[in-house]
C-alpha atoms as an extended CHARMM CRD file, in Angstrom:
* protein
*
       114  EXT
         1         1  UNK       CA              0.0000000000        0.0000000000        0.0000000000  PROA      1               0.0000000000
         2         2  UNK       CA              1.5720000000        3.0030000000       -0.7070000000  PROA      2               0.0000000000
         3         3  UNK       CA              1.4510000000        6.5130000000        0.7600000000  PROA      3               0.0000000000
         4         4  UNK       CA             -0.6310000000        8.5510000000       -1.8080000000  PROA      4               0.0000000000
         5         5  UNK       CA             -3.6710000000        6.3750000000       -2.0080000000  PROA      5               0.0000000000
         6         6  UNK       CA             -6.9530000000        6.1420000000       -0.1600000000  PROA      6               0.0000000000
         7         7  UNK       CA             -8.2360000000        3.0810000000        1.1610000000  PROA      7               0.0000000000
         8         8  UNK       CA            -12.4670000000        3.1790000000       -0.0960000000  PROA      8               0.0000000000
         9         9  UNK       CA            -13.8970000000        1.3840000000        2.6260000000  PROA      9               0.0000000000
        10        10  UNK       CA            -17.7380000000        0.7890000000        2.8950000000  PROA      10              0.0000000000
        11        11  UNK       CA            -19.0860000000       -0.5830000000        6.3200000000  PROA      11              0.0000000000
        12        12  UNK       CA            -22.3700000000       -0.2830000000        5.9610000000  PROA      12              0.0000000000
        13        13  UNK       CA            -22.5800000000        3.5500000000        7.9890000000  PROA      13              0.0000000000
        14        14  UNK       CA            -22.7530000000        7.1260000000        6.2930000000  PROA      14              0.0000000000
        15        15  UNK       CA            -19.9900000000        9.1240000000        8.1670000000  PROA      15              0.0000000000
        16        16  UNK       CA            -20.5710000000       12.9370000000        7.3900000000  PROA      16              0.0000000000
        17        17  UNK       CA            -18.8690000000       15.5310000000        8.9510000000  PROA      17              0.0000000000
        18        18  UNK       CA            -22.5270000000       17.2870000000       10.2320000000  PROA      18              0.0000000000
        19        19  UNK       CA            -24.6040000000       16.1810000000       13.7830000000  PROA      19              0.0000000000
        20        20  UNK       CA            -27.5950000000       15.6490000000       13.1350000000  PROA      20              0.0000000000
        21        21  UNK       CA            -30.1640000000       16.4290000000       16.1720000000  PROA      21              0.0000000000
        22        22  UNK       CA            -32.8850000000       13.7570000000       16.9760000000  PROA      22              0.0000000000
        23        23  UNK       CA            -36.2060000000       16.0200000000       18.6930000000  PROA      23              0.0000000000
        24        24  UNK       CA            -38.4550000000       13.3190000000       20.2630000000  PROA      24              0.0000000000
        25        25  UNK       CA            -41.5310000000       14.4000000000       21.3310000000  PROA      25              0.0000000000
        26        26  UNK       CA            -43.8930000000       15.3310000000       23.9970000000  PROA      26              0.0000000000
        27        27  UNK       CA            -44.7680000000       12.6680000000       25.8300000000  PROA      27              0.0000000000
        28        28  UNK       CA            -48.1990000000       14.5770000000       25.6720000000  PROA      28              0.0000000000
        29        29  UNK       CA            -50.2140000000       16.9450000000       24.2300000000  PROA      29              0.0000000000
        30        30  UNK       CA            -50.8370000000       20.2580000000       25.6200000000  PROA      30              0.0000000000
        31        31  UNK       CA            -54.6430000000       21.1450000000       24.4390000000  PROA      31              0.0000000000
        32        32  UNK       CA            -56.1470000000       24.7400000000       25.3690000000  PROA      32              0.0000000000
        33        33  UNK       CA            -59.4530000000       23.1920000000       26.0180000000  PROA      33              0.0000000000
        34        34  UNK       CA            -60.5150000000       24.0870000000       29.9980000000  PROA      34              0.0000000000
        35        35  UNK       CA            -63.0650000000       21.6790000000       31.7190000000  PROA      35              0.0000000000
        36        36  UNK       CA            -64.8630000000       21.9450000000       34.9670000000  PROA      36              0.0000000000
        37        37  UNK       CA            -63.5900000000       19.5690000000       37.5170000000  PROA      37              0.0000000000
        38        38  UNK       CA            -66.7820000000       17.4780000000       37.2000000000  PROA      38              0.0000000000
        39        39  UNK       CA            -65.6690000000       17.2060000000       33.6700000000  PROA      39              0.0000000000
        40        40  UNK       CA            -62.3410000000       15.6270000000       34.2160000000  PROA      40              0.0000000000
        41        41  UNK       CA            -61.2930000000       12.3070000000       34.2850000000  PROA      41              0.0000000000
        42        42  UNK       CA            -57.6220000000       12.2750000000       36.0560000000  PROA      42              0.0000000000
        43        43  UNK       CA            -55.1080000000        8.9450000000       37.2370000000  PROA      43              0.0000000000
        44        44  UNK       CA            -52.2120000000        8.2380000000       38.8050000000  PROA      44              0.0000000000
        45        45  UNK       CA            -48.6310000000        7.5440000000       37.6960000000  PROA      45              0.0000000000
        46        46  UNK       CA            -46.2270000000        6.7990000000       40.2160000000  PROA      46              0.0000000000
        47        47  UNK       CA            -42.2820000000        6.8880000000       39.1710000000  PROA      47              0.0000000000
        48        48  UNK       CA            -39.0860000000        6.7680000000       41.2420000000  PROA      48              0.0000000000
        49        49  UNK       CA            -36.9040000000        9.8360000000       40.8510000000  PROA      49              0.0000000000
        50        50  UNK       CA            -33.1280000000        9.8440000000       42.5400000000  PROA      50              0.0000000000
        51        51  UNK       CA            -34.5370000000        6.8900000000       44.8930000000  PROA      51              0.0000000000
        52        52  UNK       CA            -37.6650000000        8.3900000000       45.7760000000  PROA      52              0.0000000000
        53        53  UNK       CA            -41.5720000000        8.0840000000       44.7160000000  PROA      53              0.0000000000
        54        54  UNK       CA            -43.5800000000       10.4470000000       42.9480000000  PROA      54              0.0000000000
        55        55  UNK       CA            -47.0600000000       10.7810000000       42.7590000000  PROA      55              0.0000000000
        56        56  UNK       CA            -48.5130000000       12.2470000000       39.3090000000  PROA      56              0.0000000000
        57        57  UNK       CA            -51.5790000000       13.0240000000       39.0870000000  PROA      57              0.0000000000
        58        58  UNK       CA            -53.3830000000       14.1500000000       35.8450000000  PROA      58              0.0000000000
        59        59  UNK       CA            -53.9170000000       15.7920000000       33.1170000000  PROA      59              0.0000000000
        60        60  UNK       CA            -55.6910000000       18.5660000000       34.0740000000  PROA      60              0.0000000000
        61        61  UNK       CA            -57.7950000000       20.8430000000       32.0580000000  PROA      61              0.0000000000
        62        62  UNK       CA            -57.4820000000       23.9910000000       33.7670000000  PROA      62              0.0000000000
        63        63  UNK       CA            -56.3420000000       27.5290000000       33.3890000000  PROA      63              0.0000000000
        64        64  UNK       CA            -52.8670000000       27.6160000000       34.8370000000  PROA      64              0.0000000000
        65        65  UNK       CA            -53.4710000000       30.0610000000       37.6770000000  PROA      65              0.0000000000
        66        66  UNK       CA            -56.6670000000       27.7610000000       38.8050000000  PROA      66              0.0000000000
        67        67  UNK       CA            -54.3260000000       24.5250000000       38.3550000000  PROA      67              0.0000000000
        68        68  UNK       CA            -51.4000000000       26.0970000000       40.6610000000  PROA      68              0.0000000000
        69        69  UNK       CA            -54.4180000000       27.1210000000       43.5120000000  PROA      69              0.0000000000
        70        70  UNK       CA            -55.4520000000       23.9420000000       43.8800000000  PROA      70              0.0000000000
        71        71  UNK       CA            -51.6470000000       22.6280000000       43.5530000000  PROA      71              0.0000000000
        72        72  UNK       CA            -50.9580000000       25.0820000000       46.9390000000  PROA      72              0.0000000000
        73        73  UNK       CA            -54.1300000000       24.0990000000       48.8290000000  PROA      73              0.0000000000
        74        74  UNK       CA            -53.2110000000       20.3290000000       47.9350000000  PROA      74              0.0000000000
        75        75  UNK       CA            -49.7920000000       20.7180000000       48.8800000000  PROA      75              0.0000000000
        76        76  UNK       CA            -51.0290000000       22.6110000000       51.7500000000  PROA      76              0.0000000000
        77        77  UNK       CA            -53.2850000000       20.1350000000       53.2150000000  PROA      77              0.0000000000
        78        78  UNK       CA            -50.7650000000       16.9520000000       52.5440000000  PROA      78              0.0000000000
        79        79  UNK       CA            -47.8560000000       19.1200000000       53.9080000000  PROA      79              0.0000000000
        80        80  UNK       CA            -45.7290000000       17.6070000000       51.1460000000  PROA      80              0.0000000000
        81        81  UNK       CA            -44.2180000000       19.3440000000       47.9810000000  PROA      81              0.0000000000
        82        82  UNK       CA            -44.5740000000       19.0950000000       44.6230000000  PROA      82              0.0000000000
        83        83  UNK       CA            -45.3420000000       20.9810000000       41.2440000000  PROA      83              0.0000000000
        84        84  UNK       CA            -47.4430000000       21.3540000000       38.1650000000  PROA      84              0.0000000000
        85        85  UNK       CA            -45.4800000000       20.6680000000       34.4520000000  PROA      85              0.0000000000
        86        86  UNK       CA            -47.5450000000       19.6120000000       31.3340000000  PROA      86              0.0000000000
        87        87  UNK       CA            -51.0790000000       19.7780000000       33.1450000000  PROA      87              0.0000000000
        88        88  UNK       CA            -50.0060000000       16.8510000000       35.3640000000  PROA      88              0.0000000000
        89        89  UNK       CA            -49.2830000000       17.6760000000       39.3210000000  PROA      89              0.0000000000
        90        90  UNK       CA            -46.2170000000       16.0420000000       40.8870000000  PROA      90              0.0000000000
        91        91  UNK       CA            -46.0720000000       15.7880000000       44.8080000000  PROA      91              0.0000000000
        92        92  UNK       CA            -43.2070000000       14.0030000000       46.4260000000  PROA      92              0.0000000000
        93        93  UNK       CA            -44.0280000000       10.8470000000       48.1720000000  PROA      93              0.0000000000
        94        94  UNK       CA            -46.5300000000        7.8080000000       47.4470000000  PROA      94              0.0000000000
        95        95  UNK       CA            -49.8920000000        9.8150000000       48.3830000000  PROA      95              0.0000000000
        96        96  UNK       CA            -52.5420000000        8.3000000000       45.8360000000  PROA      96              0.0000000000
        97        97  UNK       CA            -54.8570000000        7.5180000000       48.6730000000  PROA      97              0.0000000000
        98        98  UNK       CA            -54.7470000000       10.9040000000       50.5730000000  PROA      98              0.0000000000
        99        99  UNK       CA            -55.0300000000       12.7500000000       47.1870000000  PROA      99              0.0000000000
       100       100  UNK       CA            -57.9360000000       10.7160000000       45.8870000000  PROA      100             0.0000000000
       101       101  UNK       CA            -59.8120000000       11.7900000000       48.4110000000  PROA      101             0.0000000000
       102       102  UNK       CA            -58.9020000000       15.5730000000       48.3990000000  PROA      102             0.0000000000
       103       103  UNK       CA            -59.5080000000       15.6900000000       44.9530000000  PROA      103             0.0000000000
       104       104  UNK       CA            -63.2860000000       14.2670000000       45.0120000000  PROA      104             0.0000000000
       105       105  UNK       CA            -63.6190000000       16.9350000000       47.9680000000  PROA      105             0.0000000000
       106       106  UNK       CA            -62.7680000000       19.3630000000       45.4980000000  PROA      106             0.0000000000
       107       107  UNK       CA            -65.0000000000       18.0270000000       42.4760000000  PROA      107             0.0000000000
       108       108  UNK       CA            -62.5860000000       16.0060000000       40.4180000000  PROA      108             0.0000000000
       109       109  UNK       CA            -63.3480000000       12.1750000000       38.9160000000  PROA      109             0.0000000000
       110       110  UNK       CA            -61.2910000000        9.4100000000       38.1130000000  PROA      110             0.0000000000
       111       111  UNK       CA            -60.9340000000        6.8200000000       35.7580000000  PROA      111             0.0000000000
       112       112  UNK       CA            -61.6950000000        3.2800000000       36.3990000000  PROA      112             0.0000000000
       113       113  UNK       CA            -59.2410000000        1.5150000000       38.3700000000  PROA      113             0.0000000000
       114       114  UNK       CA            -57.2200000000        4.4500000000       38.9660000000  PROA      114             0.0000000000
């Protein structure tokens, strides 16, 4: 092999010289359409973050301000913490029981088994 030629090697692959970014998306859609809390039919999610269990809680049709009122009073009344991202409500801790309850206080409904 000498020194001036190229070897033209095909693997299979397309090497450029560009990245190319990959956007997934949204888990979920974000609608704009706002329900009573009669209207809704929420569930639970629980997932393990950094060791620990979160409660999610969702997806809520509300305006944002209305959403985060009842997220403070919740939060509030569980003495736990939490937040609202994507029109689902997070609180720290396994609390599906406590909120359930809460929530029909406040007018909500759930789905079957949930």
């Amino acid at each position: 092999m000498s020194r001036g030629k190229k070897l033209d090697i095909f693997i299979g692959a397309d090497i450029e010289d560009s990245w190319a970014e990959i956007q997934a998306p949204r888990k979920s859609t974000i609608s704009n359409e706002i329900l009573e809390p009669s209207k809704h039919f929420l569930m639970f999610k629980k997932e393990k973050r950094r060791g620990k269990t979160v409660t999610l809680v969702g997806e809520f049709k509300l305006p944002k301000n209305d959403a985060t009122a009842t997220l403070k009073t919740l939060k509030k009344k569980l003495g736990c913490g939490g937040s609202y991202k994507d029109n689902w409500m997070e609180f720290q801790g396994e609390l599906k029981d406590k909120l359930r309850a809460l929530l029909i206080q406040e007018g909500f409904r759930f789905k079957h088994k949930h």
